[in-house]
ZAVO-806939 format. One record per residue (C-alpha): residue number from 1; residue in one letter; x, y negated, z. Coordinates in steps of 0.1 Angstrom, whole numbers, plus 5000, padded with zeros to 4 digits. Layout:
N
+-----+-----+------+------+------+
|   n | res |    X |    Y |    Z |
+-----+-----+------+------+------+
| NUM |   A |    X |    Y |    Z |
...
+-----+-----+------+------+------+
END
This chain:
342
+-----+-----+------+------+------+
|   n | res |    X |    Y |    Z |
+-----+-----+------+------+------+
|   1 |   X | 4993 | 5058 | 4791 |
|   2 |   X | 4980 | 5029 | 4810 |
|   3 |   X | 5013 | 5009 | 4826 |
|   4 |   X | 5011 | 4996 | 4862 |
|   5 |   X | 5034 | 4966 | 4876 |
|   6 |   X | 5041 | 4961 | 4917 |
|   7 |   X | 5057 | 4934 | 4933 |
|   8 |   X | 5071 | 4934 | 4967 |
|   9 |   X | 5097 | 4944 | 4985 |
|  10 |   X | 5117 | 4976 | 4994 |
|  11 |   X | 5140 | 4984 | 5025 |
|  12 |   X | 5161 | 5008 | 5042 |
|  13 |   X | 5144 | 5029 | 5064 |
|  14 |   X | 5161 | 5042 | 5092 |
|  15 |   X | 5147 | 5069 | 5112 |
|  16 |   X | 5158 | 5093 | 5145 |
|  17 |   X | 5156 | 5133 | 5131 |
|  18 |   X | 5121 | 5144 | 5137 |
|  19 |   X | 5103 | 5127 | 5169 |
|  20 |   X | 5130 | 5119 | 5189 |
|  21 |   X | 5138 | 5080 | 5201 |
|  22 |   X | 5159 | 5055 | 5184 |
|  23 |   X | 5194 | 5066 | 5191 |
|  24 |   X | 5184 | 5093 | 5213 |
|  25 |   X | 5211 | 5110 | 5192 |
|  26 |   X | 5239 | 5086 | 5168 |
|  27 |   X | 5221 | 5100 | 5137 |
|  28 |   X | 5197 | 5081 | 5119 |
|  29 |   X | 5178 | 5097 | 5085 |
|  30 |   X | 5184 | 5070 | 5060 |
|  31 |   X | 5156 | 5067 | 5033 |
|  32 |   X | 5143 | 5037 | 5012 |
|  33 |   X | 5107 | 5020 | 5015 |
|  34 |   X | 5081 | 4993 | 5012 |
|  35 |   X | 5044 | 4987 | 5002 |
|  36 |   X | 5043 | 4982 | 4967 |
|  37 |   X | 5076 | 5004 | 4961 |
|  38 |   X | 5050 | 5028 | 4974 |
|  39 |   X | 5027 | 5030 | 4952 |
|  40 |   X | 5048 | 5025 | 4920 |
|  41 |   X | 5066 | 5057 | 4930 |
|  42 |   X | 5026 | 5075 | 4935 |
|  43 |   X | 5017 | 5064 | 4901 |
|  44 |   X | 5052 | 5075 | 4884 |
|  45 |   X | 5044 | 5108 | 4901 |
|  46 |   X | 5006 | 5105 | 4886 |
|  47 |   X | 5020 | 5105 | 4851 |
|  48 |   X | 5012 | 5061 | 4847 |
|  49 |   X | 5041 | 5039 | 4833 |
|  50 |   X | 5050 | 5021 | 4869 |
|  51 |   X | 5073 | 4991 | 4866 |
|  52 |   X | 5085 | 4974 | 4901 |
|  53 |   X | 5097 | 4942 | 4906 |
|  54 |   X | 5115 | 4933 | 4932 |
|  55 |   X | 5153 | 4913 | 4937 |
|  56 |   X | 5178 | 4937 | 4948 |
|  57 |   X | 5216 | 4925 | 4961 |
|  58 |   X | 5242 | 4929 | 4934 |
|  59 |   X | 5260 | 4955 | 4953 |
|  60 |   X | 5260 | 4992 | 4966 |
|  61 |   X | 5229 | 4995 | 4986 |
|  62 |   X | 5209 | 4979 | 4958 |
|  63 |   X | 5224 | 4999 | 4934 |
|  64 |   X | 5216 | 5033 | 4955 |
|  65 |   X | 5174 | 5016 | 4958 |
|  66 |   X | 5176 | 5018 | 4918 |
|  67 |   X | 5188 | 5050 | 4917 |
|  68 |   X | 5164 | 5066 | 4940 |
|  69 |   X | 5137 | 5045 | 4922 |
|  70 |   X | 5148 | 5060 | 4888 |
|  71 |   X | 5145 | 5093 | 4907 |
|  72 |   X | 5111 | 5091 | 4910 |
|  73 |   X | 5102 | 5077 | 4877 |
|  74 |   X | 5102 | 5045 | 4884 |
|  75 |   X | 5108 | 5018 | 4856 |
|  76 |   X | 5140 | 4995 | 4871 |
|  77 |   X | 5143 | 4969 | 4844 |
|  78 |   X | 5125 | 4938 | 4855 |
|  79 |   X | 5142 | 4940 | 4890 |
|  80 |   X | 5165 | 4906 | 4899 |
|  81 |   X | 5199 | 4911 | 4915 |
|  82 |   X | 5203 | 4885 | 4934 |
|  83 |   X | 5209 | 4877 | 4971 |
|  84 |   X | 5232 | 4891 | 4999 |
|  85 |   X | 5214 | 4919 | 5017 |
|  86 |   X | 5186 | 4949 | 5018 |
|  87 |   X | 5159 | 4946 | 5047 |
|  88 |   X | 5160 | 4969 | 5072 |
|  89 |   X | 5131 | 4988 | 5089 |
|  90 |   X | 5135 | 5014 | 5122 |
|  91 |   X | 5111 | 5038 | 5124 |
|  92 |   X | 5103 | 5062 | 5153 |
|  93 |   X | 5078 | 5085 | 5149 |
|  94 |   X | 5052 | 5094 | 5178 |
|  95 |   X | 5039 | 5122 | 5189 |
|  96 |   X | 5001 | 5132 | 5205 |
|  97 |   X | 4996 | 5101 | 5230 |
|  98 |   X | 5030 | 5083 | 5225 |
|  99 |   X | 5025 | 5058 | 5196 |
| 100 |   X | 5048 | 5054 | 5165 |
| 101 |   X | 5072 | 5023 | 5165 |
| 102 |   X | 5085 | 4999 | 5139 |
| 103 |   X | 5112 | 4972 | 5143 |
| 104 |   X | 5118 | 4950 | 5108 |
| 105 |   X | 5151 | 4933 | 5102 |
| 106 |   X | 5142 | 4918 | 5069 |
| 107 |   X | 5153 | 4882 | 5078 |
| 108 |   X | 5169 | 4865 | 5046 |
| 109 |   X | 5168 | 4896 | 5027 |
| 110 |   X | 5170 | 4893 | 4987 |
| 111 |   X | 5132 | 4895 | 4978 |
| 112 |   X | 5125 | 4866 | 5000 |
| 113 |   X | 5150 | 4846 | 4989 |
| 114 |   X | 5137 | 4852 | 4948 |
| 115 |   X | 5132 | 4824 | 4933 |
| 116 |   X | 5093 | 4829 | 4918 |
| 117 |   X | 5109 | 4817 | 4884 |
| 118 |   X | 5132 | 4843 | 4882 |
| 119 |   X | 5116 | 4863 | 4864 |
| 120 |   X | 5090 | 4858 | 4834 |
| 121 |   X | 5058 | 4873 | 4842 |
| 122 |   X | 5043 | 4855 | 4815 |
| 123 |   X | 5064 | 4886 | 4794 |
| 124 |   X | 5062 | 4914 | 4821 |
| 125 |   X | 5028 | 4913 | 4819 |
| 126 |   X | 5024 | 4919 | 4782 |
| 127 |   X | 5006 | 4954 | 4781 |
| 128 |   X | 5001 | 4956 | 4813 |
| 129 |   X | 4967 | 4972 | 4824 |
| 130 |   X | 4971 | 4967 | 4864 |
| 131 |   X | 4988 | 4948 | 4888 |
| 132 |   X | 4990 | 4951 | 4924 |
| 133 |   X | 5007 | 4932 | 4954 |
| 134 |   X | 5002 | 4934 | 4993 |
| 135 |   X | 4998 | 4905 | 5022 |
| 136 |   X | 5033 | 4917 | 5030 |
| 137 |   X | 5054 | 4896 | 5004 |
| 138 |   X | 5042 | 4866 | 5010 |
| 139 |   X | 5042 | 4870 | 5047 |
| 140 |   X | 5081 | 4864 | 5035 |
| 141 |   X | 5082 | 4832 | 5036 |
| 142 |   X | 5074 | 4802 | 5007 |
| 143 |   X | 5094 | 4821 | 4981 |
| 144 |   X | 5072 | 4848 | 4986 |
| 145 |   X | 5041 | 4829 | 4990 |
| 146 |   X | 5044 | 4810 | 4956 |
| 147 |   X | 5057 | 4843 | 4939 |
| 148 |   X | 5025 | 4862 | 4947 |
| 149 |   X | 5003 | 4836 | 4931 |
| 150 |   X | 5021 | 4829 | 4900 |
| 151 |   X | 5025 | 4867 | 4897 |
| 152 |   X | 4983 | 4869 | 4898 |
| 153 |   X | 4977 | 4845 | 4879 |
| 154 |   X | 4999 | 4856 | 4851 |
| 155 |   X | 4986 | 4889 | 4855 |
| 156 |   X | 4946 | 4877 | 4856 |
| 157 |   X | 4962 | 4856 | 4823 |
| 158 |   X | 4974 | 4885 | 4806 |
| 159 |   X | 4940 | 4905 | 4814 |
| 160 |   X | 4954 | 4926 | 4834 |
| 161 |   X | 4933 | 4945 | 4864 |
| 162 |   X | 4944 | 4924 | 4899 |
| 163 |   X | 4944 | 4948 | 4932 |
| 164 |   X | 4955 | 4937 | 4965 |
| 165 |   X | 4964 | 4955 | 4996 |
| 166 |   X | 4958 | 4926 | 5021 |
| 167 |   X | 4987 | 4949 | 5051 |
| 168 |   X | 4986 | 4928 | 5078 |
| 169 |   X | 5017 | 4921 | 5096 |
| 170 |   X | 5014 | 4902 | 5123 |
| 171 |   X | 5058 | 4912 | 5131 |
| 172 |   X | 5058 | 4884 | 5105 |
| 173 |   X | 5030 | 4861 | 5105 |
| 174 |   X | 5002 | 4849 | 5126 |
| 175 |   X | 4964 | 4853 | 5115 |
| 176 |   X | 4959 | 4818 | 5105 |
| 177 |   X | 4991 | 4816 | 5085 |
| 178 |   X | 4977 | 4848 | 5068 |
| 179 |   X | 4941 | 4835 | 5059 |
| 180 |   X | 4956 | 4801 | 5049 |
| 181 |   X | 4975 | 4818 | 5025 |
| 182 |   X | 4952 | 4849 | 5012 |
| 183 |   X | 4921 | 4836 | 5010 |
| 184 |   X | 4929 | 4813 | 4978 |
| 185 |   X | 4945 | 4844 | 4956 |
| 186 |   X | 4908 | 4863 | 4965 |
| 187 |   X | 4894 | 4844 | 4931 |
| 188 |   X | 4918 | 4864 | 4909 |
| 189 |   X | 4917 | 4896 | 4926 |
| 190 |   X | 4894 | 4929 | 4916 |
| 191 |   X | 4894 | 4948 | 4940 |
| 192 |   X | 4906 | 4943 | 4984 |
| 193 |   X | 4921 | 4970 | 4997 |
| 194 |   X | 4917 | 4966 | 5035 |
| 195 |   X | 4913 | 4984 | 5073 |
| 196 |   X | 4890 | 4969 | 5096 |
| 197 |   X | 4920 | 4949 | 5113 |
| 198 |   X | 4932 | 4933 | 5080 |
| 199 |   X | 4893 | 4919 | 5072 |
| 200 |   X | 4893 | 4904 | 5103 |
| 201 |   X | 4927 | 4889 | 5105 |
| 202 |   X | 4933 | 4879 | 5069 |
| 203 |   X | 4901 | 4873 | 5058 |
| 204 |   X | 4880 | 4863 | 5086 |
| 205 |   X | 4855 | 4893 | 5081 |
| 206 |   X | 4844 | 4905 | 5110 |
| 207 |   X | 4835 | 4941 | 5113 |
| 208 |   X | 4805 | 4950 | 5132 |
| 209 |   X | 4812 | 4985 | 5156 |
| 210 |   X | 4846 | 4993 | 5146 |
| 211 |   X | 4860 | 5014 | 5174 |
| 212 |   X | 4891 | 5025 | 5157 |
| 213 |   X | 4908 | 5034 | 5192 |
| 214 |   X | 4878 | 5054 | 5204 |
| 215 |   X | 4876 | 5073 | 5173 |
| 216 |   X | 4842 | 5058 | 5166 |
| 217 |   X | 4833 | 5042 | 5130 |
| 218 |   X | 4799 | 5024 | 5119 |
| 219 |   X | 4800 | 5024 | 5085 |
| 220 |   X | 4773 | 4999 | 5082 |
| 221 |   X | 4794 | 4974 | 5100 |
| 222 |   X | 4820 | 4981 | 5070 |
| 223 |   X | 4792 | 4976 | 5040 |
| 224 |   X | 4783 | 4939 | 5054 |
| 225 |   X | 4818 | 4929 | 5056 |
| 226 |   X | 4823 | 4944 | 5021 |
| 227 |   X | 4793 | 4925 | 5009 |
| 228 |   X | 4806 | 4896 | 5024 |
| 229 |   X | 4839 | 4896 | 5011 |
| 230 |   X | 4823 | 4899 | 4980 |
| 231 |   X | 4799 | 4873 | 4985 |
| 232 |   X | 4827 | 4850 | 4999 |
| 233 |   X | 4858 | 4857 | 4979 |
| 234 |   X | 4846 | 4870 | 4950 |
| 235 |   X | 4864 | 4901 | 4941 |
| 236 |   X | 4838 | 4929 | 4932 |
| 237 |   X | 4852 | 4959 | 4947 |
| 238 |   X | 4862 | 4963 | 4982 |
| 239 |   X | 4881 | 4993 | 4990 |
| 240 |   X | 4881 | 5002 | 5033 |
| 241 |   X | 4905 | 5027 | 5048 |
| 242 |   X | 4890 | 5042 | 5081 |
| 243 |   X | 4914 | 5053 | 5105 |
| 244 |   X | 4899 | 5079 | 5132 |
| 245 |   X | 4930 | 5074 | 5157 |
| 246 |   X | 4926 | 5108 | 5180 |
| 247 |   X | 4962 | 5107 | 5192 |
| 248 |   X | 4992 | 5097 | 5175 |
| 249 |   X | 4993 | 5133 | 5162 |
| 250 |   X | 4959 | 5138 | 5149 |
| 251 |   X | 4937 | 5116 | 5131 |
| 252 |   X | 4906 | 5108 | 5116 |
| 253 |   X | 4911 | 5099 | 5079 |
| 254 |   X | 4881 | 5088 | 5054 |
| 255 |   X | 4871 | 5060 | 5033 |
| 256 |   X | 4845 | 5035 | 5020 |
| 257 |   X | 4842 | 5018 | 4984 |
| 258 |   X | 4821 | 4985 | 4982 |
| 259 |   X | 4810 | 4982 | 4946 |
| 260 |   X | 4796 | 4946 | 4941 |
| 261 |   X | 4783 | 4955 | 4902 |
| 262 |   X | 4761 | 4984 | 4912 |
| 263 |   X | 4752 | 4977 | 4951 |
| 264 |   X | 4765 | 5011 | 4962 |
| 265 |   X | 4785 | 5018 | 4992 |
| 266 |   X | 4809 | 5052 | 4982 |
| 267 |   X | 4820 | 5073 | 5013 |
| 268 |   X | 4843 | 5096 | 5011 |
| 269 |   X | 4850 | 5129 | 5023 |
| 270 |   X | 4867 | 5136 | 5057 |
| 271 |   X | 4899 | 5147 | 5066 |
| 272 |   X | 4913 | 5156 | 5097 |
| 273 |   X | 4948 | 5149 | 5099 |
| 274 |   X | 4975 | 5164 | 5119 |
| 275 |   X | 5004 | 5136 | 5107 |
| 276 |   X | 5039 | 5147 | 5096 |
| 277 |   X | 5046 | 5106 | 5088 |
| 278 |   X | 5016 | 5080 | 5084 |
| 279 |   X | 5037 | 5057 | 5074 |
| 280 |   X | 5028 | 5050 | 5036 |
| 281 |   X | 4993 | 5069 | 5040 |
| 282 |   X | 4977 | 5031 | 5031 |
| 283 |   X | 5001 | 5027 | 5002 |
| 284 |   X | 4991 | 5060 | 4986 |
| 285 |   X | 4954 | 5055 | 4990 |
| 286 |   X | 4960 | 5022 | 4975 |
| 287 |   X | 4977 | 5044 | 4944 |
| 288 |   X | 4953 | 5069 | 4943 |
| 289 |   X | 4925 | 5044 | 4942 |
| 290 |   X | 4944 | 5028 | 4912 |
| 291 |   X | 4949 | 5060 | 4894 |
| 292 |   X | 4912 | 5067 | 4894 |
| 293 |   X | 4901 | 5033 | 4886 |
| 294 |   X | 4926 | 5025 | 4857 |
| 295 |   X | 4922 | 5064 | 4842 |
| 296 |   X | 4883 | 5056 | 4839 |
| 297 |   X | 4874 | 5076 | 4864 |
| 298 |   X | 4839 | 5067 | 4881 |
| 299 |   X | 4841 | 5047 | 4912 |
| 300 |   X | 4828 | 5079 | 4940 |
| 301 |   X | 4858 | 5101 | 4919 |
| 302 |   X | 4882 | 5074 | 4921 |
| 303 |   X | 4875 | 5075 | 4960 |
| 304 |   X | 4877 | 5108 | 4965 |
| 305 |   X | 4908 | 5113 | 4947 |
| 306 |   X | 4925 | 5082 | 4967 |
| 307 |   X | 4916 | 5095 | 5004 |
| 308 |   X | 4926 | 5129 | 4989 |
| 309 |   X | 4963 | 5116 | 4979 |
| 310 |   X | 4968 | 5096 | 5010 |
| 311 |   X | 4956 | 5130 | 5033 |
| 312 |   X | 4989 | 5145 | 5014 |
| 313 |   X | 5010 | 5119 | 5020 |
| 314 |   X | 5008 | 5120 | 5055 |
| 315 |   X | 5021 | 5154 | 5057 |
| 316 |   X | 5051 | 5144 | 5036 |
| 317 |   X | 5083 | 5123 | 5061 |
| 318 |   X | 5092 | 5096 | 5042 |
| 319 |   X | 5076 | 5063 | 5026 |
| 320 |   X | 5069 | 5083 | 4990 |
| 321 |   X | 5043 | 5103 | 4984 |
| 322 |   X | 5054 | 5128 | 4960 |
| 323 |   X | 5024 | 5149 | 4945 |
| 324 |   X | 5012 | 5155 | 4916 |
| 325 |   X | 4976 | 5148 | 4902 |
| 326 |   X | 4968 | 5188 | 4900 |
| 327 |   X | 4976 | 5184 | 4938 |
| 328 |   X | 4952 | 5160 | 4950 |
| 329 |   X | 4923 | 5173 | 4922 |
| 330 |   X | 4930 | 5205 | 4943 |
| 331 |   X | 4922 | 5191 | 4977 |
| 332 |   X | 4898 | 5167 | 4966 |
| 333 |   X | 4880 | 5197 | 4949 |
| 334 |   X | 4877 | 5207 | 4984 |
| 335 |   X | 4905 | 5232 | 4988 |
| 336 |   X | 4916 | 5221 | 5020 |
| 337 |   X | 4928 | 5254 | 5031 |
| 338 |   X | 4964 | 5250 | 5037 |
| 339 |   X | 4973 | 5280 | 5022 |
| 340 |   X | 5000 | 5290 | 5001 |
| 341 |   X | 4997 | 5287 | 4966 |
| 342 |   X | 5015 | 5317 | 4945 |
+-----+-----+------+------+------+
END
């Protein structure tokens, strides 16, 4: 069983019931999420050995993030606790032209505080097949910033399989904080995970006719910024999320898959997504992707399984996407019926 290590960080998400506004009613659904948390709780679910690493305070919220980590399959034992408090993320979800909202309080929260020595990747790593980490950690702040590298580079020491989700968040940095910082780690990485906003504001990669707002998508726009991601950076797979965005209800949802070793541009199948909770649908794609690659899978079945897994998520509330590999086989088999399964 191949094992799988994420770094980042996990919050408490807070969100009104259903699609109503923050505090519409004093009731808020309290769950617990974050990029990388993401998709080691996809790949526990997948069957992989998924270890997170993360610093969590030494106190009863971070004690109640291990448990529902655990929950899920999740292995807990390289996680620091250390620091004062859990980040905080509001959610409110939209509905058909109103957009979906999210409001971080994160500030001085325990992952960004960690110390990049706290832990010994150097040992974490030993075994360790795959690694992935996001643009969101060290967005953070310095302590986040110099734990991402030495976490790569251990991991690219150890032999280990480097994927990065570069998740632009400009809530937390500006674009040329972002490409200052993430265009360095590129030499270490195997494969980008990326939308068309994230090439251009991390990386610098334009992307000719990308219409995301119109619902319109060139996908030969997306194969030259692969190519020159590839050409530039120097990881040799370049994995592009394409977002149709109808309404804040219904979207568009498909994928590309640059692969620099054969020349071939993958597409994906299409899905058209009436959204229960986007939130996450990157994360699991990012898993899914994973799954396929690290299984052996070829790289056309390793992207239809990945668009397949995030179409699920996004019918699931919550950051998690809790499937099963029979599931998404299922849908990516082309069973996209909907109906019930006795």
């Amino acid at each position: 069983m191949p094992k799988i290590v994420t770094f980042g960080e996990i919050m408490l998400r807070l969100s009104p019931p259903g699609f109503e506004r923050l505090l519409q009613s004093p009731t808020f659904v309290a769950t617990f999420g974050g990029g990388e948390a993401n998709v080691a709780v996809s790949l526990a679910h997948f069957g992989l050995d998924s270890t997170y690493v993360t610093a969590l305070p030494p106190h009863g919220m971070g004690d109640a993030v291990i448990r529902a980590l655990r929950g899920e399959g999740v292995r807990t034992d390289c996680i620091v606790r250390s620091g004062s408090r859990l980040g905080v993320y509001y959610t409110e979800a939209g509905a058909s032209q109103r957009a979906s909202t999210v409001i971080y309080d994160r500030a001085n929260s325990a992952v960004s505080e960690m110390q990049p020595d706290a832990v010994n990747w150097a040992e974490i790593f030993e075994g360790v097949a795959w690694f992935h980490v996001t643009g969101i950690t060290p967005a953070l702040g310095a302590n986040g910033t110099e734990g991402t590298r030495r976490s790569i580079a251990a991991a690219r020491a150890a032999g280990a399989r480097v994927s990065v989700d570069l998740n632009y968040r400009k809530k937390l940095w500006t674009s040329t904080q972002a490409q200052e910082v993430m265009k360095p780690l590129m030499r270490d990485v195997d494969v980008v995970i990326a939308n068309e906003e994230d090439l251009q504001t991390v990386l610098g990669v334009e992307v000719a006719g990308a219409d995301v707002t119109g619902g319109h998508l060139d996908v030969e726009g997306f194969r030259q910024a692969a190519e020159t991601v590839t050409r530039e950076f120097g990881p040799r797979m370049v994995a592009i999320t394409l977002r149709e965005s109808l309404s804040a209800s219904d979207n568009g949802w498909s994928a590309v898959l640059w692969d620099a070793d054969t020349g071939i541009l993958h597409r994906s199948q299409r899905y058209e997504v009436r959204l229960v909770d986007r939130i996450g649908g990157g994360d699991s794609f990012a898993a899914g992707l994973i799954y396929g690659l690290v299984t052996g899978r070829p790289a056309e079945a390793a992207l239809r399984f990945a668009v397949a897994a995030s179409a699920l998520k996004q019918t699931i509330p919550g950051d998690f996407n809790r499937v099963s590999v029979a599931e998404v086989d299922l849908l990516a088999g082309g069973d996209a019926s909907g109906r019930v399964q006795r």
